[in-house]
N, C-alpha and C positions, 0 to 999 in steps of 0.2 A: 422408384416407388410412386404409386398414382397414390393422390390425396384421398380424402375420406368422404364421401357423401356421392348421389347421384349424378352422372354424367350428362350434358346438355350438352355436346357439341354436334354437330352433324358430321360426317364423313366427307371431308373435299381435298382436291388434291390443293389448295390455295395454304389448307392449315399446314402451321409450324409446329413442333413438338419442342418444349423450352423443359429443362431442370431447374426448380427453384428452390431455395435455403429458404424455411420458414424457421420464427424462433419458438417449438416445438417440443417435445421431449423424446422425439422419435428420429430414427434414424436418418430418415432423408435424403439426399434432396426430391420434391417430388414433381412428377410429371405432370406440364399443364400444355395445354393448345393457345393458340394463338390466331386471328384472320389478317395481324398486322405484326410489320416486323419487331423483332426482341432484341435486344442486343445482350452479350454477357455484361456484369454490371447492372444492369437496368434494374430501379424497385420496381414492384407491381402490384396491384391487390388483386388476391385471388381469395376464390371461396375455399374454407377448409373446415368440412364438417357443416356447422352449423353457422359458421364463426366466418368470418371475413377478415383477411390479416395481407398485412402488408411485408413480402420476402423479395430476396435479393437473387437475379436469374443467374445462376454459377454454370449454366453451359446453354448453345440453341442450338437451335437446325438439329435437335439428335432422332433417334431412331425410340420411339416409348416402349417401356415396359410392358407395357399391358394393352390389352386392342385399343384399337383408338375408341371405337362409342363408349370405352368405360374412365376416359380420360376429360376433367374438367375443363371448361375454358379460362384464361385472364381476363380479370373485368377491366383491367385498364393499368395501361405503362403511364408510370410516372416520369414525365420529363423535363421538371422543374430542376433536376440537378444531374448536373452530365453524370455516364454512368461509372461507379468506381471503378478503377483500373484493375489490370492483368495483377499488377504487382500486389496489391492492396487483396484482393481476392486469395492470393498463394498464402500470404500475411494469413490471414483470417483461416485459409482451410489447413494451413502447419498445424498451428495453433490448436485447432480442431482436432487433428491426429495427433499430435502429442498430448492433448489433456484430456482424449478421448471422449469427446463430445460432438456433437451434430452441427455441421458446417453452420447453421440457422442460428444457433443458442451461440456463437460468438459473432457472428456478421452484425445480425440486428441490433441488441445490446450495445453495439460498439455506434451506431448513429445514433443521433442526437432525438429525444422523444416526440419530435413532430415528424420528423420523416420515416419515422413506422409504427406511426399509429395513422388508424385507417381514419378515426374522427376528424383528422386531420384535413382531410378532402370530402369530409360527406356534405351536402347539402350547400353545395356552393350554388346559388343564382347563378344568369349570367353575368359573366364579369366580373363574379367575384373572386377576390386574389384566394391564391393557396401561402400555408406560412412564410415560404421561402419567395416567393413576390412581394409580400407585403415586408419582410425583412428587409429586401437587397432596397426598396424606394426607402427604408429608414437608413442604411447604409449609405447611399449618395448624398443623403441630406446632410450623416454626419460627417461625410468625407468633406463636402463641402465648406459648410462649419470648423472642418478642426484646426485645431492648434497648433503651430509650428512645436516639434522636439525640441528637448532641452536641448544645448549645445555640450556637445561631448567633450567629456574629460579625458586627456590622453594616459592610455593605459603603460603602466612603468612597472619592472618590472623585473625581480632578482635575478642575479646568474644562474640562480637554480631553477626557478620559472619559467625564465627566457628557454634555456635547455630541453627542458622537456615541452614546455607551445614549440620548439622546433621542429623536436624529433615527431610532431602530432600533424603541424603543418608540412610535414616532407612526405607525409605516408601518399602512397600510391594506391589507389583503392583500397580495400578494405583492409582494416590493422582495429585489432582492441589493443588499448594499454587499458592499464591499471594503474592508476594515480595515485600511488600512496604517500600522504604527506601528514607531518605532524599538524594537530589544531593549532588555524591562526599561520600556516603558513602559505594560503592563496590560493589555495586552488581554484577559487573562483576565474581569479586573472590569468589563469592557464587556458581555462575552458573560456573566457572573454577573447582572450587574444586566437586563439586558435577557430573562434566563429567569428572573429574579425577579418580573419584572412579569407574566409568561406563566403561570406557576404559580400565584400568588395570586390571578388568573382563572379557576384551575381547568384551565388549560393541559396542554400536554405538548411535552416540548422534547428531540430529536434532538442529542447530540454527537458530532463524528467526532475525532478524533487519529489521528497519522499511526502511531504505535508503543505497542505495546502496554506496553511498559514506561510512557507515560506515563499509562495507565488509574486505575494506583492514586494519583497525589497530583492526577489529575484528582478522582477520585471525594472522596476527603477535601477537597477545596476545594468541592467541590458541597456536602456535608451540613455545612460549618462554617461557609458564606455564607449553605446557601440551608433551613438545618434549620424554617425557622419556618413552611417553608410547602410542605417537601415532607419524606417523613418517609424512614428508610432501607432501608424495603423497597419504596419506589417507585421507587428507583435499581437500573436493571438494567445489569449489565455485559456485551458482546458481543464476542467477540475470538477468534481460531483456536487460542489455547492453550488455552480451556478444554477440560474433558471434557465427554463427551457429554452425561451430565448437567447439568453445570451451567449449560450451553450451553442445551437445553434450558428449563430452570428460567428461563435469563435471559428467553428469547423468547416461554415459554408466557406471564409477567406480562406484558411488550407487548404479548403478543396480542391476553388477556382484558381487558388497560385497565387493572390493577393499576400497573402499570410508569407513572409521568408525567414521569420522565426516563429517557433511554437513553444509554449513552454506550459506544462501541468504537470498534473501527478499521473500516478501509473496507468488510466487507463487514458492516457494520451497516446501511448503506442501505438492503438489504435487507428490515430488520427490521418485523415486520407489527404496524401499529397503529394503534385505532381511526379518532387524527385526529396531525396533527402542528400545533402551532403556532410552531415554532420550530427553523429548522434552522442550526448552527453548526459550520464549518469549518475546526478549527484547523490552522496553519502551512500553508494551500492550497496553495502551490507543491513541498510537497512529492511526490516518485515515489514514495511508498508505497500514494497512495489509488489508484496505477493498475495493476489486476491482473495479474500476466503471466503465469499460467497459466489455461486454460479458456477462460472466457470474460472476455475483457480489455476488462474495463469500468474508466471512470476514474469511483471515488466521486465525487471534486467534482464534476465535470459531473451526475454524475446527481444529485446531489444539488440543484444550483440546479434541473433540471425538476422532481424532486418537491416541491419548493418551492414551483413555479407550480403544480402539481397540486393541494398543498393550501391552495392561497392566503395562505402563509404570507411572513413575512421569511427572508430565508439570510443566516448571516454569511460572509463569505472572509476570516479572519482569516492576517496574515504583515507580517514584517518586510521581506522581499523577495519580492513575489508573482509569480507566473509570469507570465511575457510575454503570456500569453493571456489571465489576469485584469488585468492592468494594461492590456493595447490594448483591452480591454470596458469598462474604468472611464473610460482617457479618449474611449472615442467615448460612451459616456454610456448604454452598457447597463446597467451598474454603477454605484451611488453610492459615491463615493471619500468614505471618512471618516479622519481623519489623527492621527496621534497623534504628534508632531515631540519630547517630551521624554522623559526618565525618569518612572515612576508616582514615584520616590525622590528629593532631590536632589542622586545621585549623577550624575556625565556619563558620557557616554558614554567607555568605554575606549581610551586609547591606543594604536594601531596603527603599529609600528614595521618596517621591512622590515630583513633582515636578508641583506645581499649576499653568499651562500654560495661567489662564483667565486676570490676570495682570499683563504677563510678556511682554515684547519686544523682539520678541523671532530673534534671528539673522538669517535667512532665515532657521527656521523651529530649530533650534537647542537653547534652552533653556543657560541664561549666567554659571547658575551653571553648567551644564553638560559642557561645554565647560573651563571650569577652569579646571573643575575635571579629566577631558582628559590632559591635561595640567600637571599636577600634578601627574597624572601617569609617563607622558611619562618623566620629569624631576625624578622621580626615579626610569630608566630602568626598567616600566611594562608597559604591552600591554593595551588598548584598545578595545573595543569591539561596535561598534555602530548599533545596531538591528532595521530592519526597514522591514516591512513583504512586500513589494511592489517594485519589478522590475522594469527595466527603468528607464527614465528620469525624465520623471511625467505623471504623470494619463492622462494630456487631454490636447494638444494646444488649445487655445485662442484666440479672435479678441475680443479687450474691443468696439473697437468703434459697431461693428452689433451685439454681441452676438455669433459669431459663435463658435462652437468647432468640434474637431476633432474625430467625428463621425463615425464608421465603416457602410460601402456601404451596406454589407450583415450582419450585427449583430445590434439589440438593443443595440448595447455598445459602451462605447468610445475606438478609437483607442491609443495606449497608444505610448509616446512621447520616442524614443531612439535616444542616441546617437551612432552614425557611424563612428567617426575616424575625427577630425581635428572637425569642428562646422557646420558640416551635421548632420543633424537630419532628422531619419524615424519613420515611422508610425506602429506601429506593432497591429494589433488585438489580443488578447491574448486568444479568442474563439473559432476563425475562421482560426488563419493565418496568413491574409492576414497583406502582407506588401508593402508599398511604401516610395519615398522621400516626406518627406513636403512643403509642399507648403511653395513656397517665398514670397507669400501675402494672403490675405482672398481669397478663391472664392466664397465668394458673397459678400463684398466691394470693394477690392481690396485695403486694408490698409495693408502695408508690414509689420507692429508693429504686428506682433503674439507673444503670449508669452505662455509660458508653467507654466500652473497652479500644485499646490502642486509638492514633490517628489517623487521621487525613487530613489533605491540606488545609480544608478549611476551620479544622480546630488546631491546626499548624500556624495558619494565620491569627488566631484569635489569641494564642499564646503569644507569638511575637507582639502583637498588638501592646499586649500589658507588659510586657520586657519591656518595650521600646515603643513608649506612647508618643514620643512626639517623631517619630518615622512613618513616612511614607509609605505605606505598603499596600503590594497589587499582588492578586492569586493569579493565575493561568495556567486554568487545565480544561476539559472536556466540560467543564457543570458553568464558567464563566464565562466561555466564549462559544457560547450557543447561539447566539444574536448575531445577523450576519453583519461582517467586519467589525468585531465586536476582538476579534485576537489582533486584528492589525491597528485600530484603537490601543490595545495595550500596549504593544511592544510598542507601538511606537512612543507613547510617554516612560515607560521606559528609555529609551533611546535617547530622550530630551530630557534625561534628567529629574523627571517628575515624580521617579520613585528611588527610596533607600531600599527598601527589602523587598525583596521579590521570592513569592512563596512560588513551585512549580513543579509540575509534572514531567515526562519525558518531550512535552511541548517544548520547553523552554532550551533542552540542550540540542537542537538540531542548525545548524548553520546559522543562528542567528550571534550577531557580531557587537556585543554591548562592551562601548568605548571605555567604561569607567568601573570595571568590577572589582573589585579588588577581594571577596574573599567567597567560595561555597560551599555552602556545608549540607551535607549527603545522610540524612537522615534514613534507617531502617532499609542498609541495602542488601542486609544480611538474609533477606526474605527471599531470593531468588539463588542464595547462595548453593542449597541444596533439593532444587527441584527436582522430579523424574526424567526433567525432558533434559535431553543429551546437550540442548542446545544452550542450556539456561548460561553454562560460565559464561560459552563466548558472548553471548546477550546483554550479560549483566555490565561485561568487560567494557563492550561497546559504548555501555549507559554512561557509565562512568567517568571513561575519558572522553564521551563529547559532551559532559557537561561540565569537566573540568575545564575542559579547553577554553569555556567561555571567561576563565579568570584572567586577568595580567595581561590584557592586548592592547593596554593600553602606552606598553612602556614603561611601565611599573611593574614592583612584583607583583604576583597571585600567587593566594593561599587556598588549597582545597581540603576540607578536613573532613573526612570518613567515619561516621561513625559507626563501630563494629565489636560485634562479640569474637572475632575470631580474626585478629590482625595477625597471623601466622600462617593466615593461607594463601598459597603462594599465586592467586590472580590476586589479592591484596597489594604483595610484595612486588608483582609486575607492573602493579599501576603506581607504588610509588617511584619506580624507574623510570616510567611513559613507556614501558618497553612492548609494544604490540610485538615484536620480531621473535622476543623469546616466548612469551605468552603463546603466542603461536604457535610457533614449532612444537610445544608441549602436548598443547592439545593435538594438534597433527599425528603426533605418536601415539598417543593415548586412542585417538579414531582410529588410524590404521591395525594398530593390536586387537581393536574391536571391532574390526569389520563396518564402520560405520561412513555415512558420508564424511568426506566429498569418495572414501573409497570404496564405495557400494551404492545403489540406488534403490530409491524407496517410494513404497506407492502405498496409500491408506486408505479400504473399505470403512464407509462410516453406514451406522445403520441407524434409523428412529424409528420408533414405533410406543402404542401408549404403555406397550406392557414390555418389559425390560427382556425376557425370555424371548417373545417372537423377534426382535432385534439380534439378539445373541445365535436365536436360532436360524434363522438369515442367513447370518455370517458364518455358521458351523458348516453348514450347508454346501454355503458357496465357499467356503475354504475344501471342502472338499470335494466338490468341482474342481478348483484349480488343480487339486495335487495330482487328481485324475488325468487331466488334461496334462499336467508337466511330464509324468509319468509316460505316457503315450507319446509324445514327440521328445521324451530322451533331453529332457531339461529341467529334470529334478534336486540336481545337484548344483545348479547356479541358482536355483530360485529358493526362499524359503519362505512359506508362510505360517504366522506367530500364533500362536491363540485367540479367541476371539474374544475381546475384553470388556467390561463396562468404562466408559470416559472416568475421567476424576471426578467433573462435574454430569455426575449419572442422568438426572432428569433437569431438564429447561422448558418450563411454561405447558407440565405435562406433559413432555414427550421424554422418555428413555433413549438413552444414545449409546451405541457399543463401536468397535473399532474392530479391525482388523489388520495388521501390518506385513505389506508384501517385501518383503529386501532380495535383493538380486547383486550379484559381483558383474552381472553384465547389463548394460543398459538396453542392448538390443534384444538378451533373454527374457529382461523384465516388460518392455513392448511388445513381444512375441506372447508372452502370456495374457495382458491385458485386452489385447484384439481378440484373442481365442475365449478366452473366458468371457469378457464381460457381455458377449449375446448371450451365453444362455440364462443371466441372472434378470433378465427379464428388465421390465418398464420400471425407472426411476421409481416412478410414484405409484407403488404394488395394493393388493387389497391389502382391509384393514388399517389403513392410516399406516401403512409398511414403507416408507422410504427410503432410500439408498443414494450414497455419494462417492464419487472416485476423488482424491485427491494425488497428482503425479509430483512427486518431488514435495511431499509435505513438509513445512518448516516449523509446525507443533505435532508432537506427539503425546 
């Protein structure tokens, strides 16, 4: 494909014809010319359109498209950073073909924001640096500058740990295990010891975590395990909150090879580096590693192919691993490695149900839990009070008309915060939008509004007056906005600086608090009976890793659940800790249903401002598809749904419909989405008409 606008080259046999990855909403790659060599890899800015944009050359020396005088030229190879590799390019164009998107729209995205943006080079004098010049002279400075590493602490290590870091250090190119181990029984020191052996080889070893909060006491476990054989400027951090700089700085050291461990969140997979010999995937079951904006790629998946790419081991480390890594492990795609006790020997924590249908619960908090908190904090141990919902409460109130607090531009309610002293605003949590609350109804005018059910921070305000001389600290999404503002927290946490700790699903992912002794699990019965198929195992997962954070200390832990419906049997499996039967239930319960992991699923999403042209989109292009499956005689593996409105219909004025593709073949369901999705034309259609593919969706 040649680019968009008027051609300036002249005709010589000197010129080159190069394919470029622009990040575009078009197919691509497009055809440019050259009077100097290009290499594959190489950035460049070229003209496109009106616009001037900086893309990634994915082939040279070819033969163009289109005659040459109607073929642009490159205004200039960038060669500030050697060019990405062979390996890093197939990364990038898989990924492309499986989430069906244009080689452009994941290349770019995936560098760091100075090195594809074109402002980036404009208007340089002479001698003046470009980012990554004026970066690398602050990097000699600070190499110069730094600090010797902590001195490493030798990593020790159960029968059971030892066992499986063996069978992970024996593997011979590439091997996934699957890590399954109860909380609190180490598998950090698994995945330690087994980048120990990779590194003192001279290796380099890829970590992913699912939150970025957990980056920093990842990183300090790294240089106090692993200091003796990899130093602290070989540890590079990757993660969306950094600044562009620093972002930068992390990616230029994995580039050039400086970097021989990495560690971020999911779009660290990404990250370009010489060789990998070691990629590790903590709490895998998590939905964090799966994008959902752009292009919605799931880190773990891609990460076990890069894995086979560079013939390396993968870990899939989790306490409860998703249905899909657990149905790989037991058909024997995955090596099941097991870790059945505590690293400590503390037990595993007690799980108590607490039957909330004839209790008198003290605004939302059950009397046992509130003793039990009580009882901690009288023999100096922390608290933990778990509650998956932000803010103040869900929705203001007028008893007398009915009203609530309603968002302008969303199907949803606007959700109740507090602001400092007994101000309270309005936040949408879809859209935005925010305001001050109304001081009376507006459509009564009865000044009695009251805020129905919780959130944490009227969670907090309650423990507060229960337990006024306690210590307590919130953390969730509305506290730790301020950068390192969550590692501030935990960490006084961690030093004993707080008894209660009020928390969201922030608080239950790998982090390791020495002194808990009890947590109580407020309103978990809300995800008990959602639409989406996926909510039990979700809910399951919530549960036991925030239990797990009780009793690691060598004491008991108590977890107490509070539920209107203690008889449901993902209830009954978490007071066993039983993920194994949990599991297999659900696995039957999918399979009779035809559902993942034994069928595959692909999700047309549509926006538009009026809810009908969305809908009507999707009728459309459902029947394209059938037409299409019909005619190549793959009507019978493929089935597509009705085309439906979201739960949440409208977000910030726009209308959103769904469409759901399920296939029993994976190949069938790929064969269709290649065929179909050219004829439904350009992402971004008339009329404000939108359209999204999502492959392997994990909400429906």
């Amino acid at each position: 494909m040649s680019a968009p606008g008027p051609a300036s080259v002249p005709v010589s046999s000197a010129i080159r014809y190069c394919r470029v990855a622009l990040d575009v909403p078009l197919a691509g790659p497009f055809d440019y010319a050259s009077n100097e060599p290009v290499q594959v890899g190489d950035r460049v800015i070229v003209p496109f359109g009106r616009r001037r944009l900086i893309g990634v050359v994915t082939q040279a020396g070819v033969e163009p498209n289109l005659p040459p005088e109607q073929i642009r030229p490159i205004e200039r190879v960038l060669g500030d950073v050697a060019p990405l590799s062979p390996k890093w390019l197939a990364l990038s164009q898989f990924a492309a073909n499986y989430y069906q998107r244009p080689d452009g729209e994941v290349m770019l995205p995936a560098l760091p924001v100075p090195l594809r943006r074109v402002s980036s080079y404009e208007g340089k004098r002479a001698g003046q640096q470009g980012p990554v010049e004026r970066l690398r002279k602050r990097q000699t400075r600070q190499q110069q500058s730094a600090g010797e590493s902590p001195t490493a602490k030798p990593l020790v290590l159960t029968e059971q740990q030892q066992a499986a870091a063996d069978q992970i250090m024996a593997a011979q190119g590439f091997a996934a295990y699957l890590l399954f181990g109860v909380t609190g029984s180490g598998k950090t020191q698994v995945y330690l010891t087994a980048a120990q052996a990779v590194l003192a080889k001279g290796g380099r070893v890829l970590f992913l975590v699912p939150e970025i909060n957990l980056t920093p006491q990842f990183a300090q476990a790294l240089l106090l395990k692993l200091g003796s054989v990899v130093r602290q400027e070989e540890v590079a951090i990757l993660h969306s909150r950094l600044a562009d700089g620093e972002r930068l700085d992390a990616w230029l050291r994995a580039h050039d090879g400086q970097a021989r461990i990495v560690l971020g969140t999911r779009l660290a997979i990404f990250v370009s580096m010489p060789a990998i010999d070691l990629i590790v995937v903590d709490e895998e079951h998590d939905p964090s590693y799966k994008q959902q904006e752009g292009l919605r790629y799931s880190a773990r998946d891609l990460a076990v192919w890069r894995a086979r790419q560079e013939h390396a081991p993968v870990i899939l480390g989790s306490a409860t691993p998703s249905l899909e890594s657990w149905h790989k492990a037991k058909r024997g795609d995955y090596r099941l490695l097991q870790l059945t006790e505590r690293a400590t020997a503390a037990a595993l924590p007690t799980v108590r149900l607490i039957d909330t249908r004839r209790l008198d619960l003290n605004k939302g908090l059950a009397p046992q839990l509130i003793d039990a908190i009580g009882v901690a904090l009288s023999e100096s141990r922390q608290a933990l009070v778990y509650l998956n919902r932000r803010g103040y409460a869900p929705v203001l109130h007028c008893d007398s008309c009915g009203w609530v607090s309603q968002c302008e531009h969303c199907t949803a309610y606007s959700v109740v915060h507090r602001a400092g002293g007994n101000r309270m605003r309005l936040h949408c949590h879809h859209c935005g939008a925010q305001h001050a609350a109304p001081m009376s109804c507006p459509t009564c005018g009865d000044p009695d509004l009251q805020p129905m059910g919780r959130g944490t921070q009227r969670l907090e305000e309650h423990l507060a007056q229960l337990f006024p001389q306690a210590r307590i600290a919130r953390i969730d999404a509305d506290s730790t906005r301020r950068k390192g503002s969550a590692e501030d927290l935990f960490e006084q946490v961690h030093a004993g600086e707080v008894d209660i700790l009020v928390g969201t699903q922030m608080v239950s992912k790998g982090h390791d608090f020495g002194n808990l002794g009890v947590v109580g699990v407020v309103n978990a019965d809300a995800m008990l009976f959602s639409q989406d198929f996926r909510a039990p195992e979700r809910l399951f997962a919530q549960l036991i890793q925030v239990a797990g954070r009780a009793g690691r200390d060598g004491k008991s832990g108590l977890v107490m659940i509070q539920t209107g419906y203690p008889e449901q049997p993902l209830y009954q499996a978490l007071k066993r800790h039983d993920y194994v039967g949990f599991a297999q239930s659900l696995m039957v319960e999918r399979e009779m249903a035809g559902l993942p992991p034994f069928a595959f699923q692909a999700l047309l999403t549509a926006e538009a401002t009026e809810l009908a042209d969305a809908l009507g989109f999707l009728e459309a292009a459902r029947a394209t598809a059938i037409a299409w499956l019909q005619a190549h005689e793959l009507a019978e593996l493929v089935t597509l749904y009705d085309a439906v409105p979201l739960r949440v219909v409208r977000v910030a004025r726009i209308c959103r419909a769904q469409l759901l593709i399920e296939a029993s073949s994976r190949v069938a369901l790929h064969r269709l989405l290649r065929g179909w999705l050219i004829s439904l034309g350009s992402r971004h259609g008339t009329g404000g008409l939108r359209w999204q593919l999502e492959v392997d969706p994990l909400e429906i």
